[in-house]
C-alpha positions as CSV (number, residue, x, y, z in Angstrom):
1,X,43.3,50.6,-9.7
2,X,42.8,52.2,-6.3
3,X,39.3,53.9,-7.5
4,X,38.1,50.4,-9.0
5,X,39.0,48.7,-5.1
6,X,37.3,51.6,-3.4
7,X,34.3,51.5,-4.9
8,X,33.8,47.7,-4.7
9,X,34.3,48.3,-1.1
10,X,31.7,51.0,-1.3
11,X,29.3,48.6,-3.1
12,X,29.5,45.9,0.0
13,X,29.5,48.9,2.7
14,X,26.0,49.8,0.5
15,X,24.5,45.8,0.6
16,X,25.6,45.8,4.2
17,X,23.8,49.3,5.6
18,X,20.8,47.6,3.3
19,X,20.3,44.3,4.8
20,X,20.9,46.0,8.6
21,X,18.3,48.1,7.3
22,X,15.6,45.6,6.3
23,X,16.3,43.5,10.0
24,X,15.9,46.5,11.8
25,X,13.0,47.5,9.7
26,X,11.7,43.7,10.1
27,X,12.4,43.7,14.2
28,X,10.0,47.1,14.7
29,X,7.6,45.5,12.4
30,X,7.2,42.3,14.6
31,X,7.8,44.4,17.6
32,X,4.9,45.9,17.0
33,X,6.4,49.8,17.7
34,X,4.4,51.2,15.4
35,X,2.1,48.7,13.6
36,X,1.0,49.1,9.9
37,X,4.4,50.9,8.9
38,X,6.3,48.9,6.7
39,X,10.5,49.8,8.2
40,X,12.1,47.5,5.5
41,X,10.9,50.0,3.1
42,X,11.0,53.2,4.5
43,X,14.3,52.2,6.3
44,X,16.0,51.4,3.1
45,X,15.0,54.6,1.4
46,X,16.2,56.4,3.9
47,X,20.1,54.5,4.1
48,X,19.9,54.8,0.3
49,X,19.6,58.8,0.3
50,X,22.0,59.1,3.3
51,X,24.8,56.6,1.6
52,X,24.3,58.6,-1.6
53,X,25.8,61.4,-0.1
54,X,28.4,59.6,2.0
55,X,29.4,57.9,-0.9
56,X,29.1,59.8,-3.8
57,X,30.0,63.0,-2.8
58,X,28.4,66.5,-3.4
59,X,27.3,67.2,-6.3
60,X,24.9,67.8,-9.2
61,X,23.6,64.7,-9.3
62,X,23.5,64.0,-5.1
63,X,22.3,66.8,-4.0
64,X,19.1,66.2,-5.6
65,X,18.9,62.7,-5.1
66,X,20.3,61.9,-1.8
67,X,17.9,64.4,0.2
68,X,14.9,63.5,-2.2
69,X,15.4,60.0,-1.1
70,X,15.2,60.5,2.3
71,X,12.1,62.7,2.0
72,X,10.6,59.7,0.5
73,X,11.2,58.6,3.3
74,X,9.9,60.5,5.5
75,X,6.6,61.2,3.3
76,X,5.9,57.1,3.2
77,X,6.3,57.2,7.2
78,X,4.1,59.8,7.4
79,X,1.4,58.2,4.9
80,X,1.2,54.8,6.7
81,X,0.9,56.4,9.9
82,X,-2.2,57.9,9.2
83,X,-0.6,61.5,9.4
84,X,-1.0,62.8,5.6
85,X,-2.8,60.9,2.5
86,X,-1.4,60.4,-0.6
87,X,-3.5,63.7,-2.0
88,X,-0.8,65.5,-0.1
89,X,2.1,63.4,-0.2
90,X,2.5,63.4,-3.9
91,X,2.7,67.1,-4.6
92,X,4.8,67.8,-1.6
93,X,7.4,65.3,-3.4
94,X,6.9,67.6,-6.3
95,X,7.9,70.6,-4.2
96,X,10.6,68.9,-2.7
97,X,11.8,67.8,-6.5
98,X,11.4,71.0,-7.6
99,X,13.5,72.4,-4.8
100,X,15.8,70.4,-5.3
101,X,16.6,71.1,-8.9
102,X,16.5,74.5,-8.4
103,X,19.0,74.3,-5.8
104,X,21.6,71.7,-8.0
105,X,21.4,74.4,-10.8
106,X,21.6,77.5,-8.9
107,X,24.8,76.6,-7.5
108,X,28.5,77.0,-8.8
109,X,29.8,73.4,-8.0
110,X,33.2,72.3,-8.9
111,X,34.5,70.5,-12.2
112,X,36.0,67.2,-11.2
């Protein structure tokens, strides 16, 4: 009973760190901070990667995609900055996939 009550209240933490993250994603937009970057979408990557290990633990399954989230992230910042085209950005995701995997099999986690 306690486990279905905490994770509802996981759930609405999750739709709450979203919708901060699309108005704070919308203000720098119409601010103007760094034009051409689309924050709703980059923001919410990022939230979603970081709340995926805050809320779901360590794990198999988070440690892969948690970090690979943000690095979307970071990668789609980069991209409609002008810093990196897509050429680049797409196998450095791979690497960072990769990675990723290796490290979530390589290590001796914990049996629940």
């Amino acid at each position: 009973m306690g486990d279905t009550r905490a994770r509802r209240e996981g759930g609405s933490m999750v739709v709450a760190l979203l919708v901060i993250a699309v108005g704070v994603g919308w203000l720098l937009s119409a601010s103007r901070v760094v034009p051409g970057v689309n924050w709703a979408w980059v923001l919410a990557l990022g939230v979603l990667g970081l709340l995926t290990l805050v809320l779901g633990g360590i794990d198999k399954l988070t440690v892969v995609v948690g970090p690979f989230l943000v690095a979307l992230a970071v990668f789609s910042l980069l991209r409609q900055t002008g810093r990196i085209g897509v050429e680049k950005e797409i196998p450095s995701l791979l690497v960072i996939f990769g990675l990723l995997l290796l490290v979530a099999r390589s290590v001796p986690w914990k049996r629940a």
